[in-house]
C-alpha positions, 0 to 999 in steps of 0.5 A: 507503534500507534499514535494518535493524530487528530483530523482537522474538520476539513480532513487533514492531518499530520503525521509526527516528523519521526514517522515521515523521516522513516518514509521518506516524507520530509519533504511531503510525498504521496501516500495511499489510503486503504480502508479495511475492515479493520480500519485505515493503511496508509501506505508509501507509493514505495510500499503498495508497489513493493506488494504489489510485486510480491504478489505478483512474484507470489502469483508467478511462482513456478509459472513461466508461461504465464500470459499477461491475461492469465496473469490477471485473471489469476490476480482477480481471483486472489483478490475475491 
């Protein structure tokens, strides 16, 4: 689905009610922004910790002796 939504001069903008019903944000909440190469993600805090694990369990797969400072050094280079 894409809609349209116009940012206001001091940078705010509103997403349809529909959408933030489906996230979870009625009430207000925070998301984060990433900037892409192809353009912005806004995701919920939710869905950026629910990736976050899945690429953790990803980095993990079959490794159980994996050291937290081998873990992100792993996650360092996945990111390059």
């Amino acid at each position: 689905m894409t809609l349209q939504v116009n940012v206001t001069p001091n940078g705010r903008m509103s997403l349809p009610i529909d959408i933030r019903k489906r996230l979870g944000l009625v009430g207000g909440g925070a998301v984060l922004v990433e900037e892409t190469d192809d353009g912005v993600i806004l995701r919920t805090v939710s869905q950026a910790v629910a990736r976050a694990q899945a690429i953790s369990r990803a980095l993990l797969d079959g490794k159980p002796d994996v050291t937290v400072d081998s873990f992100i050094a792993e996650g360092r280079q996945w990111q390059e």
